[in-house]
py3Dmol code that shows the C-alpha trace and the ligand (Angstrom):
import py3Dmol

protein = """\
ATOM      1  CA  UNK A   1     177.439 127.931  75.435  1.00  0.00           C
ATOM      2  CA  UNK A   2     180.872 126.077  76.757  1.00  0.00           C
ATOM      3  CA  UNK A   3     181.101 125.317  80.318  1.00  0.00           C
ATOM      4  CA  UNK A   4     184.073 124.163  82.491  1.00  0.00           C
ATOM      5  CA  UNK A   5     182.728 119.959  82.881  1.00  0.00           C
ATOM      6  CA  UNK A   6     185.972 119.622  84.755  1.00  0.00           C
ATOM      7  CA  UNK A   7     184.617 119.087  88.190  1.00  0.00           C
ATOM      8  CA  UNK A   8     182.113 116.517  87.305  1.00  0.00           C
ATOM      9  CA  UNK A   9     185.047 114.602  85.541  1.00  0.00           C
ATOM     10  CA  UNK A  10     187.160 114.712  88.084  1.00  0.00           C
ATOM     11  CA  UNK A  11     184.804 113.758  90.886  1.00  0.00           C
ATOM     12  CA  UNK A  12     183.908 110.873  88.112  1.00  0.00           C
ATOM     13  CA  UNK A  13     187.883 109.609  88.639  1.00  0.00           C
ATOM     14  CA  UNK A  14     187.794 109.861  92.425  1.00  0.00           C
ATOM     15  CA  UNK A  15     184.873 107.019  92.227  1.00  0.00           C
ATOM     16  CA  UNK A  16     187.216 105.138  90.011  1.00  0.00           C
ATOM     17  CA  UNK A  17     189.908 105.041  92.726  1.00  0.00           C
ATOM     18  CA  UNK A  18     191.375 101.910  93.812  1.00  0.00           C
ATOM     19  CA  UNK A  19     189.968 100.297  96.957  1.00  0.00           C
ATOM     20  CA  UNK A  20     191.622  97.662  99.230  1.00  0.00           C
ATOM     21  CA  UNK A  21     189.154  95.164  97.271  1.00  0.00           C
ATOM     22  CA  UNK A  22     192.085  92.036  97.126  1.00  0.00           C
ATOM     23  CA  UNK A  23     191.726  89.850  94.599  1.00  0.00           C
ATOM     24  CA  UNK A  24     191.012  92.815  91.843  1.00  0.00           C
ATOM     25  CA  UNK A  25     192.958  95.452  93.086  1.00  0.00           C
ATOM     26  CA  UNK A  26     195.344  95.204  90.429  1.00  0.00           C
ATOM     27  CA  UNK A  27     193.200  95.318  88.132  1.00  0.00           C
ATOM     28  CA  UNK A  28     191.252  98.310  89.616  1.00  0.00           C
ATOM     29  CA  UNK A  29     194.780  99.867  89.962  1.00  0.00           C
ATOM     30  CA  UNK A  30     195.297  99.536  86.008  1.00  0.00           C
ATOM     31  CA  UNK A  31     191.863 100.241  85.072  1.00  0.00           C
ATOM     32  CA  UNK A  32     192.689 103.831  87.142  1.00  0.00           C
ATOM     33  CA  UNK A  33     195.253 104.825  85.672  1.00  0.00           C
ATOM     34  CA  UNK A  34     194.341 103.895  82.234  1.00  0.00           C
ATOM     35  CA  UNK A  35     191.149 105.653  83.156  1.00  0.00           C
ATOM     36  CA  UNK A  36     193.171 108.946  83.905  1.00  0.00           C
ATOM     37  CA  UNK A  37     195.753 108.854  81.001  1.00  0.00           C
ATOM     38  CA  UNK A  38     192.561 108.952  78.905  1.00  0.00           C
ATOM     39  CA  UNK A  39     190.759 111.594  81.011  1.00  0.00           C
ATOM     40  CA  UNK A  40     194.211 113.548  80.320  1.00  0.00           C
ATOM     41  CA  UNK A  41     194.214 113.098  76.673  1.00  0.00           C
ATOM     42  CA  UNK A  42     190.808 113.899  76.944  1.00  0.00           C
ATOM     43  CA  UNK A  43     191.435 117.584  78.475  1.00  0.00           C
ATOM     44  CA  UNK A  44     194.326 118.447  76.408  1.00  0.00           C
ATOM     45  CA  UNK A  45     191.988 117.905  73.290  1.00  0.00           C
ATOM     46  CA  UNK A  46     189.586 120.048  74.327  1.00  0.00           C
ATOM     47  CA  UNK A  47     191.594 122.680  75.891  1.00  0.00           C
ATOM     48  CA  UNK A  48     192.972 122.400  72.356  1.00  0.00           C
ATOM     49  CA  UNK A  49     189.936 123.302  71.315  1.00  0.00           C
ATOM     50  CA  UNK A  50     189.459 126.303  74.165  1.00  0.00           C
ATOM     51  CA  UNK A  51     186.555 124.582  75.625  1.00  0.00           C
ATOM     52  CA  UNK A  52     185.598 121.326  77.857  1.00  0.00           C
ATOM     53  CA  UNK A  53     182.931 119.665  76.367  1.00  0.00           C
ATOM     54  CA  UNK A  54     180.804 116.721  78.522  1.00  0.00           C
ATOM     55  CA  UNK A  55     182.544 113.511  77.883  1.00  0.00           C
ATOM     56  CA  UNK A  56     180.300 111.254  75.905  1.00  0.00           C
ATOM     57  CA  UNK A  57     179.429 107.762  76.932  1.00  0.00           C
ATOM     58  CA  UNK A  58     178.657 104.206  75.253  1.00  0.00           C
ATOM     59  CA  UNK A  59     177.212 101.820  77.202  1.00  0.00           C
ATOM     60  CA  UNK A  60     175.872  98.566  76.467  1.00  0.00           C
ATOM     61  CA  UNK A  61     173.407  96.868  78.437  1.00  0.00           C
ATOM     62  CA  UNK A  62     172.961  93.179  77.874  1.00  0.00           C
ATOM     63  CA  UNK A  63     169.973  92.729  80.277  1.00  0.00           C
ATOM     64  CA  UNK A  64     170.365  88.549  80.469  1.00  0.00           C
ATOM     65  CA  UNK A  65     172.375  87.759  77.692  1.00  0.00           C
ATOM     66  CA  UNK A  66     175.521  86.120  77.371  1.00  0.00           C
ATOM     67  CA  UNK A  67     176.938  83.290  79.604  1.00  0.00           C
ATOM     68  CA  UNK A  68     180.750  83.382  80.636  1.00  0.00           C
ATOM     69  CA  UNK A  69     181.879  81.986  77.734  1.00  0.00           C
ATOM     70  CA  UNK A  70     180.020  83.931  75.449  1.00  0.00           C
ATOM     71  CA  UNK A  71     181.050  87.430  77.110  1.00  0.00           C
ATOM     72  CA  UNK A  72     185.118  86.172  77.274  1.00  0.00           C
ATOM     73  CA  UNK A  73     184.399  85.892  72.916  1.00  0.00           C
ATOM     74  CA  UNK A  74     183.117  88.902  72.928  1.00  0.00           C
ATOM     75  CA  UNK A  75     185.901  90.730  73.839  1.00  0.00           C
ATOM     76  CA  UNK A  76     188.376  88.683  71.972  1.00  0.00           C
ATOM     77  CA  UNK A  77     186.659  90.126  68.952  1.00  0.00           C
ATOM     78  CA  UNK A  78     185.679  93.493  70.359  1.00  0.00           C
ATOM     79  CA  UNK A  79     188.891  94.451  72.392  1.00  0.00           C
ATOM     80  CA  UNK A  80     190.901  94.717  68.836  1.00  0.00           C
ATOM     81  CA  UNK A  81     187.960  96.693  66.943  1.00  0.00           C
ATOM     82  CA  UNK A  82     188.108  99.504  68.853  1.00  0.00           C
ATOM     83  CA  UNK A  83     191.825  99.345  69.234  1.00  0.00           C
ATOM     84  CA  UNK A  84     192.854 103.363  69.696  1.00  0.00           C
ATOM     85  CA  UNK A  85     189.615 104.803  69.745  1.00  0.00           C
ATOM     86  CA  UNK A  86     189.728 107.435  72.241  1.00  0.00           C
ATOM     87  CA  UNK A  87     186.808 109.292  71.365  1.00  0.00           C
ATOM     88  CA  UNK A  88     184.010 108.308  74.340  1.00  0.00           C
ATOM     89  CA  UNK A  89     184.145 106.446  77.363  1.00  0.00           C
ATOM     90  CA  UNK A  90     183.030 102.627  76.589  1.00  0.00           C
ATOM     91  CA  UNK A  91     181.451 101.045  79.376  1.00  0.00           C
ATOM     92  CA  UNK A  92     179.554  97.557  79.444  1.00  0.00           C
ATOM     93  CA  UNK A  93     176.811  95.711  81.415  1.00  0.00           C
ATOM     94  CA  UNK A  94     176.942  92.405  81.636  1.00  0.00           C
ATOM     95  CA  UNK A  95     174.815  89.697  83.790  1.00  0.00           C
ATOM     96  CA  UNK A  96     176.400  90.510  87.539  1.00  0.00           C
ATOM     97  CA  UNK A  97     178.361  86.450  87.716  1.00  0.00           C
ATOM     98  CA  UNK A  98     180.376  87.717  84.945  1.00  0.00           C
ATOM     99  CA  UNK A  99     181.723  90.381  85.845  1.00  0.00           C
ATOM    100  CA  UNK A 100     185.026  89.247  86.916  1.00  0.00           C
ATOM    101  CA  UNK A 101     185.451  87.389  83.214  1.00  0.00           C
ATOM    102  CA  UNK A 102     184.646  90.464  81.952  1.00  0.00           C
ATOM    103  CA  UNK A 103     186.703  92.403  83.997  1.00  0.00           C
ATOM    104  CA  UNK A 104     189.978  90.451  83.258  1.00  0.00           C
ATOM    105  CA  UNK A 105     188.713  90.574  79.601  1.00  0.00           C
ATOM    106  CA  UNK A 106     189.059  94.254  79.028  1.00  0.00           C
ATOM    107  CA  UNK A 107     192.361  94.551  81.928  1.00  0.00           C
ATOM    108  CA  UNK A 108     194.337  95.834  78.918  1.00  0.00           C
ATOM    109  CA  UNK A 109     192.059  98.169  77.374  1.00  0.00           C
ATOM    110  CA  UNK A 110     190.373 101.300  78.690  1.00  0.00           C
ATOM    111  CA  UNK A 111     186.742  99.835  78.715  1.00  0.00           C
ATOM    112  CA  UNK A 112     184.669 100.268  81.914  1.00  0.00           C
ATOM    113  CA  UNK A 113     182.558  97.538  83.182  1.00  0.00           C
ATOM    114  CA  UNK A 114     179.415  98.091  85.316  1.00  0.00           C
ATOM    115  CA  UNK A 115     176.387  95.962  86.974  1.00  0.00           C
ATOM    116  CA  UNK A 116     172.841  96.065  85.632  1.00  0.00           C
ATOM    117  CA  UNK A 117     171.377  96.626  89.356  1.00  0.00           C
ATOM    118  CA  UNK A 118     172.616  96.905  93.018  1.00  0.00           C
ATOM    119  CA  UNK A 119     170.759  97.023  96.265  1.00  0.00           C
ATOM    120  CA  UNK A 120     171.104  99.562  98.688  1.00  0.00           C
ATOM    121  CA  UNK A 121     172.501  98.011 101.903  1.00  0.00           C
ATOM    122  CA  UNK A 122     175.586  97.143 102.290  1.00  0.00           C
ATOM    123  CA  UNK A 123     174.925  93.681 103.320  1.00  0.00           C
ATOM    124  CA  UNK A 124     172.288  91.781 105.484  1.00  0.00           C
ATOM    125  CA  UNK A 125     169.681  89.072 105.542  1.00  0.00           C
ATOM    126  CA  UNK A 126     168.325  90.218 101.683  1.00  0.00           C
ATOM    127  CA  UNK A 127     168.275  86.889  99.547  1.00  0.00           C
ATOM    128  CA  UNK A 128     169.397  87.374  95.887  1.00  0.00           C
ATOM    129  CA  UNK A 129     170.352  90.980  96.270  1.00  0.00           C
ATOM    130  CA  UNK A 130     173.967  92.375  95.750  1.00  0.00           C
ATOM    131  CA  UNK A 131     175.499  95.432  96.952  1.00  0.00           C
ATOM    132  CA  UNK A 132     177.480  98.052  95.551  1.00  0.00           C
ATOM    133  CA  UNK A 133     180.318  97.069  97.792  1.00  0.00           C
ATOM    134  CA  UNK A 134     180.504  93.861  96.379  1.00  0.00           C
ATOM    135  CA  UNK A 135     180.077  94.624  92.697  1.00  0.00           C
ATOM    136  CA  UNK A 136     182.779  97.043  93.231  1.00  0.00           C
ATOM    137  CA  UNK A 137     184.752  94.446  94.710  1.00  0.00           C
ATOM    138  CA  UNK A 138     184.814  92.531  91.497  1.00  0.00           C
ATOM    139  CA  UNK A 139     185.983  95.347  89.228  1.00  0.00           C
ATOM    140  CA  UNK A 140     183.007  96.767  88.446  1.00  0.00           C
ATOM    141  CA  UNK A 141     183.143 100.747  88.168  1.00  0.00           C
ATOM    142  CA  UNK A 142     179.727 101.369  87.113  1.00  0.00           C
ATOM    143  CA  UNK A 143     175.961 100.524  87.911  1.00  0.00           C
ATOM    144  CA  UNK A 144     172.494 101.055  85.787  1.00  0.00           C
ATOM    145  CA  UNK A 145     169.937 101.982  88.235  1.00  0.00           C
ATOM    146  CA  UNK A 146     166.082 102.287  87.723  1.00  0.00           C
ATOM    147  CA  UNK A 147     166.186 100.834  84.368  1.00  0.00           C
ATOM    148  CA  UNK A 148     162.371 100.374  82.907  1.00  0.00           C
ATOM    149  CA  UNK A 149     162.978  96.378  82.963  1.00  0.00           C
ATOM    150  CA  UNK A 150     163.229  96.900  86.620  1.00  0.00           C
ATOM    151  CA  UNK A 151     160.796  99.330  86.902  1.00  0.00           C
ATOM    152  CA  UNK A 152     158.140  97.023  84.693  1.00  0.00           C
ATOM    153  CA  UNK A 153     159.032  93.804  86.364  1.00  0.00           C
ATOM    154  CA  UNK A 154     160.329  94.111  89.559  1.00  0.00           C
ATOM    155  CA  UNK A 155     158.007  96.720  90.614  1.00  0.00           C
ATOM    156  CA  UNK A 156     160.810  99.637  91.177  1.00  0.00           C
ATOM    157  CA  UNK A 157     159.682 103.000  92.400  1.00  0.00           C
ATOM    158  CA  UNK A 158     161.900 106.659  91.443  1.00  0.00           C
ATOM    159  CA  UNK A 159     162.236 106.213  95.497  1.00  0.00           C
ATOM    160  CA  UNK A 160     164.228 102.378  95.254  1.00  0.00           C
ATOM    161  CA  UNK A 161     165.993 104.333  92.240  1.00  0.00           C
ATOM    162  CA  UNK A 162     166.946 107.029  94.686  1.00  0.00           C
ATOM    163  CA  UNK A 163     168.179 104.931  97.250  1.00  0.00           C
ATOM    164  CA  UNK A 164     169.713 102.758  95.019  1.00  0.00           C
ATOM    165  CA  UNK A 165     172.135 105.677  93.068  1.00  0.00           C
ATOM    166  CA  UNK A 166     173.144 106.819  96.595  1.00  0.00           C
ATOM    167  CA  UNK A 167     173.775 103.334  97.590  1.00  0.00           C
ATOM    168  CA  UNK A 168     175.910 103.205  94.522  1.00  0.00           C
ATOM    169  CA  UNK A 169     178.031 106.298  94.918  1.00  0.00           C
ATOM    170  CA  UNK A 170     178.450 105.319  98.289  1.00  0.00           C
ATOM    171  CA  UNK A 171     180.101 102.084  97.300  1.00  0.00           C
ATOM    172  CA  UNK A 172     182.023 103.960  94.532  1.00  0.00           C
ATOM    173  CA  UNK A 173     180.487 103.083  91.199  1.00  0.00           C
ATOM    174  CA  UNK A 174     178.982 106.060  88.935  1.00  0.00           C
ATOM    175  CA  UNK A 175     175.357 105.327  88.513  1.00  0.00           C
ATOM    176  CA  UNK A 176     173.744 105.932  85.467  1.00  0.00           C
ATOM    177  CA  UNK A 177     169.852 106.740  86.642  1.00  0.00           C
ATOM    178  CA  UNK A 178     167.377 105.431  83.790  1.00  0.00           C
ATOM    179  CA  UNK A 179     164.070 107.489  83.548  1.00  0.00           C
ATOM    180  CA  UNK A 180     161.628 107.776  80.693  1.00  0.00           C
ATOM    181  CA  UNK A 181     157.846 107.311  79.686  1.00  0.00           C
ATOM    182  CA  UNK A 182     155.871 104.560  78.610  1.00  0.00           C
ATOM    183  CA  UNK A 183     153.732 104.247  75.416  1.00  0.00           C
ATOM    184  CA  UNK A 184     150.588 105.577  76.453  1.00  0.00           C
ATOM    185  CA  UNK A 185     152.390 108.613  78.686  1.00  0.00           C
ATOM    186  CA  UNK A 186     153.870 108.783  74.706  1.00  0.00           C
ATOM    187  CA  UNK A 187     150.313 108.808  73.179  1.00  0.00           C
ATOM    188  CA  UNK A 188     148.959 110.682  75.506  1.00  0.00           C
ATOM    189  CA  UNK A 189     151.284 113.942  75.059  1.00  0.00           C
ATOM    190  CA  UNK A 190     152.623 113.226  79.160  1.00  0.00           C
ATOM    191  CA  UNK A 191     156.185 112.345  78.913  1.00  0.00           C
ATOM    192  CA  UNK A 192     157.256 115.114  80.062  1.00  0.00           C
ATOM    193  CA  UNK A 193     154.761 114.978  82.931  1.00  0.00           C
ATOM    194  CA  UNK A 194     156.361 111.697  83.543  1.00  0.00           C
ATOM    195  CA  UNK A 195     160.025 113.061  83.124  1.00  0.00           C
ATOM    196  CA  UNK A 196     159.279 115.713  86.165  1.00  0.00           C
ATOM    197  CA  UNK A 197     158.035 112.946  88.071  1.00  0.00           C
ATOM    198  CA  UNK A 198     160.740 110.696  87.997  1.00  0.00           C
ATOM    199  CA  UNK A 199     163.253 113.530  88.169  1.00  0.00           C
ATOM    200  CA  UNK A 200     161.247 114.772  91.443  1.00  0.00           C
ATOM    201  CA  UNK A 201     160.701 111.421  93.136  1.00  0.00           C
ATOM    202  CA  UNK A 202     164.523 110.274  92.260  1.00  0.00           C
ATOM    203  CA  UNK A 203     167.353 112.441  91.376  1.00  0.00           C
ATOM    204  CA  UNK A 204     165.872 115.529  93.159  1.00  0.00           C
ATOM    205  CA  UNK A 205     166.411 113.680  96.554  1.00  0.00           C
ATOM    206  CA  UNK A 206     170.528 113.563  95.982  1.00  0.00           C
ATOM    207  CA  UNK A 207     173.196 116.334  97.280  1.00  0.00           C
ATOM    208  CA  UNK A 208     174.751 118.556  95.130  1.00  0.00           C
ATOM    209  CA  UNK A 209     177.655 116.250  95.909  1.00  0.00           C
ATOM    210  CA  UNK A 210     176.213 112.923  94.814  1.00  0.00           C
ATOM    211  CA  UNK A 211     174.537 114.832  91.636  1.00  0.00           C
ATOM    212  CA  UNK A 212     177.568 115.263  90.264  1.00  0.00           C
ATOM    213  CA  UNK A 213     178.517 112.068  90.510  1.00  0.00           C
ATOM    214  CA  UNK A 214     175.448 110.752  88.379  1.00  0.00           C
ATOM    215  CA  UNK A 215     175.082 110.438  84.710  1.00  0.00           C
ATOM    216  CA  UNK A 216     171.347 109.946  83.405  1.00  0.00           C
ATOM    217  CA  UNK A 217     169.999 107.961  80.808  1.00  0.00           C
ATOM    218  CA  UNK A 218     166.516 108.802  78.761  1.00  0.00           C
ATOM    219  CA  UNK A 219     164.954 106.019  77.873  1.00  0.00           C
ATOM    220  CA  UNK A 220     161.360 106.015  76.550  1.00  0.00           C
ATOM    221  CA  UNK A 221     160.226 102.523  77.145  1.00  0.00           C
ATOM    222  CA  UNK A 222     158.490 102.587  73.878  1.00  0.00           C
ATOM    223  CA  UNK A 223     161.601 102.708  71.927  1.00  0.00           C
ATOM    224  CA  UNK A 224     163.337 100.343  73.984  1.00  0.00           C
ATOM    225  CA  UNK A 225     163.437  97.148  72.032  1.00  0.00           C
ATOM    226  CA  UNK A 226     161.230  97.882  69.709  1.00  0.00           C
ATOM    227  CA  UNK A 227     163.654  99.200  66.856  1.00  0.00           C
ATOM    228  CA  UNK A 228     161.604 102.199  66.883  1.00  0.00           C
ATOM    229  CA  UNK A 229     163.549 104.680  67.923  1.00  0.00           C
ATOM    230  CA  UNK A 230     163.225 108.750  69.364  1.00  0.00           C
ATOM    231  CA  UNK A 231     163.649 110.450  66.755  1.00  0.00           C
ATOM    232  CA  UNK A 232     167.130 112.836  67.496  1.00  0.00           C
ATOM    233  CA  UNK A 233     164.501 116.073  67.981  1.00  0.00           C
ATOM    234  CA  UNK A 234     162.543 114.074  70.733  1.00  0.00           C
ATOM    235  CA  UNK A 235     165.650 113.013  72.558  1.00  0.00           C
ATOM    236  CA  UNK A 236     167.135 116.581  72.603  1.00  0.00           C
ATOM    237  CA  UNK A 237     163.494 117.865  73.872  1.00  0.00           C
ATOM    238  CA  UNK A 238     163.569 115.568  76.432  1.00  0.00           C
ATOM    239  CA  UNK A 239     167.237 115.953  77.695  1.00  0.00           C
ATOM    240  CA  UNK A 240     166.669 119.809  77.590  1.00  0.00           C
ATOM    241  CA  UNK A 241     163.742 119.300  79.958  1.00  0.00           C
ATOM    242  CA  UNK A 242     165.638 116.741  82.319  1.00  0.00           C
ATOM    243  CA  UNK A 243     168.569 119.437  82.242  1.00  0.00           C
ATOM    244  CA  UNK A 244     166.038 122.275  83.320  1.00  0.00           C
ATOM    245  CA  UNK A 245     164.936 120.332  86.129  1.00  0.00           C
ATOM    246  CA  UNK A 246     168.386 119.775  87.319  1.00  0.00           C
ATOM    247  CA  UNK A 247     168.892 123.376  86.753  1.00  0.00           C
ATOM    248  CA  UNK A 248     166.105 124.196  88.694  1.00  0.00           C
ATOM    249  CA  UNK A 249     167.348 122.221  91.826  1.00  0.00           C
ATOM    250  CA  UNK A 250     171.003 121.856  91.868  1.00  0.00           C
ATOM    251  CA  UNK A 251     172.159 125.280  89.563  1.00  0.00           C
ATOM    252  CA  UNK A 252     173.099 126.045  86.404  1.00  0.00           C
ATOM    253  CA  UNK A 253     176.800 124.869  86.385  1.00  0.00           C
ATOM    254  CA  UNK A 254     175.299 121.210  87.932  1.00  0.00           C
ATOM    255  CA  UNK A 255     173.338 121.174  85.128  1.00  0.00           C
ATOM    256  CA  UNK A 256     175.120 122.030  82.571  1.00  0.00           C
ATOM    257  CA  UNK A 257     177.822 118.894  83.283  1.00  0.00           C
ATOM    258  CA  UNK A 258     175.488 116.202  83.673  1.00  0.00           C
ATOM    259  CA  UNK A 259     175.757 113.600  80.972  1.00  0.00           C
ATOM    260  CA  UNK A 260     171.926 112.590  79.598  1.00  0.00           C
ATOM    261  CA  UNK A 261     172.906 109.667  77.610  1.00  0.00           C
ATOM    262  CA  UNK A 262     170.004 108.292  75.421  1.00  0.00           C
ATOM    263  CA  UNK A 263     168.898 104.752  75.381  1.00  0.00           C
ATOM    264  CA  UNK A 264     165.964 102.883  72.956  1.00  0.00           C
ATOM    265  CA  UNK A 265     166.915 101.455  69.290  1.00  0.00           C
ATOM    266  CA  UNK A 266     170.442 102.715  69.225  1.00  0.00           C
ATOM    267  CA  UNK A 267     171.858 101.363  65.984  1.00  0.00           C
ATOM    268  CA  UNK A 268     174.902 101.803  63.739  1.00  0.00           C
ATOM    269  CA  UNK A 269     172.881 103.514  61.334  1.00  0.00           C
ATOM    270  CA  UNK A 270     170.799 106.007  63.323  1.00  0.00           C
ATOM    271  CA  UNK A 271     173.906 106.882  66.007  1.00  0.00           C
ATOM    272  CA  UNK A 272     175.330 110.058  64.568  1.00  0.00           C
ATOM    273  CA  UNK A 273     172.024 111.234  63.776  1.00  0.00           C
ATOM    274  CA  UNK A 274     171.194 110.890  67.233  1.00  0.00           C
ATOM    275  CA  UNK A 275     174.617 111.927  68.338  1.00  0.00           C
ATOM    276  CA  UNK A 276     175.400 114.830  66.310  1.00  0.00           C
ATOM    277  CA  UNK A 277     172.536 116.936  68.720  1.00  0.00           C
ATOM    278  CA  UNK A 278     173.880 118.966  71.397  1.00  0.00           C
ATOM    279  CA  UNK A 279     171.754 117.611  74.241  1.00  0.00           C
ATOM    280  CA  UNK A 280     172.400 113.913  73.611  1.00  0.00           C
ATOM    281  CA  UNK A 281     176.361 113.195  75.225  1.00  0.00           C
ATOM    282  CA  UNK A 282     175.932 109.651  74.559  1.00  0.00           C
ATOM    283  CA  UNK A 283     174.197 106.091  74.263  1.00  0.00           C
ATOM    284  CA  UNK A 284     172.750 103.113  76.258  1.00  0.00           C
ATOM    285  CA  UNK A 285     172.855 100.507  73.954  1.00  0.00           C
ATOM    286  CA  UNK A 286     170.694  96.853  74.183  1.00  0.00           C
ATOM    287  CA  UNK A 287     170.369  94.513  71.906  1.00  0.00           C
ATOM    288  CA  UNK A 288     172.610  96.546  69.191  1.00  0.00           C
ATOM    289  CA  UNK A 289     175.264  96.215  71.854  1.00  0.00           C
ATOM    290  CA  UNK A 290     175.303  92.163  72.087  1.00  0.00           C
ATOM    291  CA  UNK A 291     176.939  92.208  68.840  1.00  0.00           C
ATOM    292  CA  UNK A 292     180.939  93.107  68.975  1.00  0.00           C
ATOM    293  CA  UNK A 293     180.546  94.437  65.113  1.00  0.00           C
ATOM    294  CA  UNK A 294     178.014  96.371  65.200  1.00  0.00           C
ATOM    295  CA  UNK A 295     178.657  97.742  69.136  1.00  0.00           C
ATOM    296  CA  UNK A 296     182.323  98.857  67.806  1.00  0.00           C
ATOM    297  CA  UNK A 297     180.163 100.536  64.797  1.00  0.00           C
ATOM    298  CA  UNK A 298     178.103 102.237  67.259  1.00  0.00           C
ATOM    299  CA  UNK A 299     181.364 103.246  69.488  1.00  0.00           C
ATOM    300  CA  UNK A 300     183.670 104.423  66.478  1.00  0.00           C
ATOM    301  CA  UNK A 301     180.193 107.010  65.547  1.00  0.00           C
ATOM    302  CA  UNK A 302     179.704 108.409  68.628  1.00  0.00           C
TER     303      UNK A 302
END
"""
ligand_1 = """\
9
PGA
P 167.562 98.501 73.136
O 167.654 98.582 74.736
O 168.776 99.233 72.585
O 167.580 97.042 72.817
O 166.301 99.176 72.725
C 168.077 99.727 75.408
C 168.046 99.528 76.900
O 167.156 98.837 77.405
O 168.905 100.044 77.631
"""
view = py3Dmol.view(width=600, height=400)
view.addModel(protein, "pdb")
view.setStyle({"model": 0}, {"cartoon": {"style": "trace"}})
view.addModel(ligand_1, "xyz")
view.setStyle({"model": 1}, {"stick": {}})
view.zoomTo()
view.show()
């Protein structure tokens, strides 16, 4: 079951594009093209292999963690462990003021950086908010949106999550749209109940053009954190639903190249379990990410 995924890789690069953003455009300019010598690689590989597989994805969130300081060491130590490795996109979240350090911290290497949340104007009288425009500004080429943090805490509705991922495209960062149930939704036998929801109040609202500039990540609040994590034959159930829904409103083909990353637990040691299914083109990674050592263990798997 091999699908073209070119289309949804491509339209991925055109968010990458440079913008006139000064200070950074440089280093947008690099980041591009480093960006699309690995896409190329990429391509030939799998043409190699006669088919175009969905590229896969590690991304680590590190919710508030990590002051400037601490994310420049970071990638002095995790910039030369993963020296080479060309086999996923790596893309990191750190706290939004350090960006930029982060930015100019991975200029010479082809990982991604991305914001943990955006709002959806584009500026105005909103005190503490940030826009996509000015994320993007900074070098950022990716956003988390709808996260269960923000959901739990900041009272954040599948409708704010909608806005907020077409805010994001908008402003030229690939959103990664975080749904997934809750303990007792868990207990209770309703996740996927819960998955329809949030697919229906927040990805079902996009175009077919701004759905294939999405990637999704399942994340079953239960396992997030917790060090228990979905087991690999939850995770695929749950992607496989997600992917019907999308099926069901944007088409087979849609479906078929959207990335459903999955998020809770991910550790070295239960990654290519996890990884090794089908359904699962990737990982949002927490705390296991915080750690350069055990995040390159976690990238090298995948
Ligand atoms: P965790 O967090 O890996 O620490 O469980 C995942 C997430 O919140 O994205």
């Amino acid at each position: 079951m091999e699908f073209a995924r070119e289309p949804v890789l491509t339209s991925a690069l055109g968010q990458l594009s440079p913008t006139s953003a000064k200070p950074w455009r440089k280093i947008s300019e690099l980041r591009f093209k480093r960006v699309q010598a690995s896409f190329k690689r990429f391509r030939k590989e799998s043409k190699s292999k006669s088919q175009l597989m969905r590229r896969r994805t590690i991304a680590g969130n590190w919710k508030m963690y990590k002051t400037a300081q601490q994310t420049a060491v970071f990638f002095e130590q995790f910039n030369p462990l993963i020296e080479g490795v060309g086999n996923c996109e790596i893309v990191i979240f750190p706290v939004s003021i350090n960006i930029p350090t982060a930015v100019q911290a991975t200029e010479e290497t082809a990982i991604q950086i991305g914001a943990q949340n955006l709002f959806w104007a584009r500026e105005g009288a909103y005190t503490g908010e940030t826009s996509g425009e000015m994320l993007h500004a900074v070098g950022a080429t990716w956003v988390l949106v709808g996260h269960s943090e923000r959901r739990q805490y900041f009272n954040e509705s599948d409708t704010d999550a909608l806005r907020k991922t077409q805010a994001a495209i908008e402003a030229g960062l690939m959103p990664i749209v975080c749904v997934g149930e809750r303990l007792d939704d868990h207990k209770a036998g309703k996740a996927g109940d819960v998955l329809i929801r949030q697919f229906a109040g927040g990805i079902a609202g996009l175009t077919e053009e701004q759905f294939a500039k999405i990637v999704v990540a399942y994340e079953p609040v239960w396992a997030i954190g917790t060090g228990q994590t979905a087991t690999p034959q939850i995770a695929s159930q749950a992607h496989s639903l997600i992917r019907s829904e999308a099926e069901k409103r944007f088409g087979r083909e849609a479906a078929q190249q959207l990335r459903i990353l999955y998020g809770g637990s991910v550790k070295p040691d239960n990654i290519e379990a996890l990884i090794r299914d089908p359904e699962i083109d990737g990982a949002l990674v927490g705390g296991a990410s915080l750690d350069p050592q055990s995040f390159a263990k976690i990238v090298k798997a995948a």
